[in-house]
C-alpha positions in Angstrom: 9.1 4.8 3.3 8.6 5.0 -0.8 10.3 8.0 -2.7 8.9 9.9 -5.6 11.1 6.9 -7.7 9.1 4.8 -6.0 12.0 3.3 -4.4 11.5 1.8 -0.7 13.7 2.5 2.0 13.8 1.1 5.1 14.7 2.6 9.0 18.4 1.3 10.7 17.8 1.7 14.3 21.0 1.2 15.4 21.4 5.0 13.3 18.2 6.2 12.7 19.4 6.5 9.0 17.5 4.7 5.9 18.7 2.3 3.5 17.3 1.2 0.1 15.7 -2.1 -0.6 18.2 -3.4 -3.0 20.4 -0.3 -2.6 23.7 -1.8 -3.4 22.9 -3.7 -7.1 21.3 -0.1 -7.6 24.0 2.5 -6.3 22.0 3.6 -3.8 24.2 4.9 -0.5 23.0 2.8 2.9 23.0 5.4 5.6 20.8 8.4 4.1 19.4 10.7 6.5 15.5 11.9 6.0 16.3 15.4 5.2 18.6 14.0 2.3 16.1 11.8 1.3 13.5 14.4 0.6 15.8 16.7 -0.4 16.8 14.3 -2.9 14.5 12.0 -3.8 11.1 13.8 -2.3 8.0 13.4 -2.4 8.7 10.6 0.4 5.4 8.5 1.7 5.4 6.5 4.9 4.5 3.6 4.4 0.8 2.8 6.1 -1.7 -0.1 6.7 -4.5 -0.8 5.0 -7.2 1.2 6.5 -10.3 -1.3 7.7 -12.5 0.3 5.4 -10.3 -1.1 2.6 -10.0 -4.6 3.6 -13.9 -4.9 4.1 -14.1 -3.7 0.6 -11.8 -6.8 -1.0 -13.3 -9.4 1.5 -17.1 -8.3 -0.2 -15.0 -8.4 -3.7 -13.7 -11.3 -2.9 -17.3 -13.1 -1.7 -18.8 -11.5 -4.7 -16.6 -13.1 -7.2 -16.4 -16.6 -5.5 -14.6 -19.0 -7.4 -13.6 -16.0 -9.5 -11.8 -14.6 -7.1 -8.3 -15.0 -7.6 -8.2 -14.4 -11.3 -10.3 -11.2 -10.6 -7.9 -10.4 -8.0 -4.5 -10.7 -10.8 -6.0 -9.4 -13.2 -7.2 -5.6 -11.2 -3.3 -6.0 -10.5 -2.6 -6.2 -13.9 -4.7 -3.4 -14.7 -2.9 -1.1 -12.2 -0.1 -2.2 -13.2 -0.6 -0.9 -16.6 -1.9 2.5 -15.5 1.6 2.8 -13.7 3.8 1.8 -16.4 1.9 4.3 -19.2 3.8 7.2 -17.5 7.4 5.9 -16.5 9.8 3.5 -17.1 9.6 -0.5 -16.5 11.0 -0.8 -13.2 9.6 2.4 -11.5 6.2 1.0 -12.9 6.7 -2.1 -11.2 8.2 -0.7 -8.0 4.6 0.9 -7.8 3.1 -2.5 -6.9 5.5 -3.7 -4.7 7.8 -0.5 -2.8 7.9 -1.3 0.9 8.3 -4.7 1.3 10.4 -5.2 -2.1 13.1 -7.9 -0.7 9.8 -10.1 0.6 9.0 -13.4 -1.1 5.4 -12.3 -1.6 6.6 -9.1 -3.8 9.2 -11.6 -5.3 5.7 -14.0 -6.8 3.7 -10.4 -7.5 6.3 -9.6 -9.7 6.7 -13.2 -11.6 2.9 -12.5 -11.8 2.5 -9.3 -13.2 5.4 -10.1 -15.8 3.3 -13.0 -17.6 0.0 -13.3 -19.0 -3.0 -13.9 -16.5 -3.8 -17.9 -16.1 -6.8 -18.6 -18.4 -9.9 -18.9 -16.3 -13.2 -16.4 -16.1 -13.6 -13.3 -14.1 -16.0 -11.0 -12.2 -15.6 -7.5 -13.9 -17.7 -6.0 -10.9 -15.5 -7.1 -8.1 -12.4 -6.4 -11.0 -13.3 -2.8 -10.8 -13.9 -2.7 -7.0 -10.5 -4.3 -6.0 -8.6 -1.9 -8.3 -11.0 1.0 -6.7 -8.9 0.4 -3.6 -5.6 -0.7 -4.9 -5.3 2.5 -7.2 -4.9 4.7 -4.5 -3.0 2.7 -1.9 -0.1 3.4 -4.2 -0.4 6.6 -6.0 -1.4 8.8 -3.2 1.0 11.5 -2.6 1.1 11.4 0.9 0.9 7.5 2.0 2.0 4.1 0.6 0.0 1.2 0.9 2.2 -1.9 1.0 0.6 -4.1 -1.6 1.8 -8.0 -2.0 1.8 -8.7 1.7 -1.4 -7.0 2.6 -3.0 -8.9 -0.2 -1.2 -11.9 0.7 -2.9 -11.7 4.6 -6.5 -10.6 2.8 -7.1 -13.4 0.6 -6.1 -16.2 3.3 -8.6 -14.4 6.0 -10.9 -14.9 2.8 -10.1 -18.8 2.0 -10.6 -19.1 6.1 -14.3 -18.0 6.0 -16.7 -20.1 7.1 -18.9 -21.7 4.1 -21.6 -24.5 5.1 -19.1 -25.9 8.1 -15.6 -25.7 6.2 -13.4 -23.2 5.4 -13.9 -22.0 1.9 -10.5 -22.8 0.4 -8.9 -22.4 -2.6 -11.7 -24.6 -4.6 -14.5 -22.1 -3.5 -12.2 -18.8 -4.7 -10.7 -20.3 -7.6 -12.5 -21.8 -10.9 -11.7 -24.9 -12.2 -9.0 -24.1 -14.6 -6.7 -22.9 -11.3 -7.0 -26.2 -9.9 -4.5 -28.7 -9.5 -3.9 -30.7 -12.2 -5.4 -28.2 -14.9 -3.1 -26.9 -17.7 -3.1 -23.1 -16.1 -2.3 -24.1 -12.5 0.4 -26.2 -13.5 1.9 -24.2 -16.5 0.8 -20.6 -17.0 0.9 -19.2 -13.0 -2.0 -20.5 -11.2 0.4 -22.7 -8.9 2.3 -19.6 -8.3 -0.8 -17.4 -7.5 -1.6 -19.9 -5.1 1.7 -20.1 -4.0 1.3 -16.3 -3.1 -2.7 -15.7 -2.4 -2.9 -18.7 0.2 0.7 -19.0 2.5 -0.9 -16.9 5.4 -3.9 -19.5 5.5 -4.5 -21.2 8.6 -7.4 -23.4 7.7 -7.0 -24.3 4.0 -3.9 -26.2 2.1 -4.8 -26.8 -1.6 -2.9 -30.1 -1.6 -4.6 -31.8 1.7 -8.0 -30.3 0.6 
């Protein structure tokens, strides 16, 4: 679940109480019960997957854009990112992006990501504003969370899977030449950790063996 802080809190079964992701660095107590929660800390959103709907709408953004792709992809995250942070403080704003699955590795690279500069490279400002069509409200409904750097994470690797002329698509056809190995933004300004982060769940493409 994500509180109105948009801290994310996770079920114990063993006590059917809820602690805080991070919750001892932040003061938080580990054994909370729901009613003290939204008593306390309410509006509380469960935390839900991405509808279908949703994840047809990135894969199109995604084909759309091509090699274009993952910058486009960054940079709607960036954008949403700002929209959070116009209204509240730093690390509420950047909670936004990554509540309910904050202690993961893949929220770990979202937020070495959205604390930089995007790599240099060009972008589709169609499929820009279509990605952060959907990604807008997976976090600021106030009923439901959408868990962001995972679901992302599983998106883009069904997209470098795909099919194109025999072969899977890979991180060449979703990523322009200046996020390619060897080029000064992959290896120095984030594209190697955007990789890193977009392509782990892919079962067909590795950037290195490609």
């Amino acid at each position: 679940m994500v509180d109105a802080q948009n801290q994310g809190w996770g079920l114990a079964a063993a006590t059917g109480r809820y602690a805080a992701d991070f919750g001892v660095p932040r003061g938080l107590r580990s054994a909370v019960s729901y009613s003290e929660l939204a008593a306390t800390r309410g509006p509380i959103r469960p935390v839900v997957p991405a509808s279908d709907a949703d994840r047809d709408a990135l894969l199109r953004a995604f084909r759309d854009a091509g090699p274009r792709a993952a910058l486009s992809l960054l940079v709607a995250l960036q954008r949403v990112f700002r929209d959070a942070a116009a209204g509240t403080e730093y690390d509420s704003a950047r909670r936004t992006l990554i509540a309910g699955s904050e202690e993961s590795w893949e929220a770990a690279h979202l937020t070495m990501l959205l604390g930089r500069a995007a790599p240099s490279g060009t972008i589709d400002s169609l499929a820009v504003a279509t990605i952060v069509s959907v990604l807008r409200p997976w976090v600021t409904r106030p009923d439901e969370y959408v868990e962001v750097a995972q679901t992302l994470s599983a998106v883009f690797a069904s997209f470098l899977d795909e099919d194109v002329d025999g072969r899977p698509r890979g991180w060449r056809g979703a990523a322009d030449t200046s996020l390619q190995p060897g080029a000064a933004a992959f290896e120095t300004n984030g594209g190697r950790l955007l990789y890193s982060w977009l392509a782990a769940r892919s079962r067909r493409s590795r950037l290195l063996s490609e």
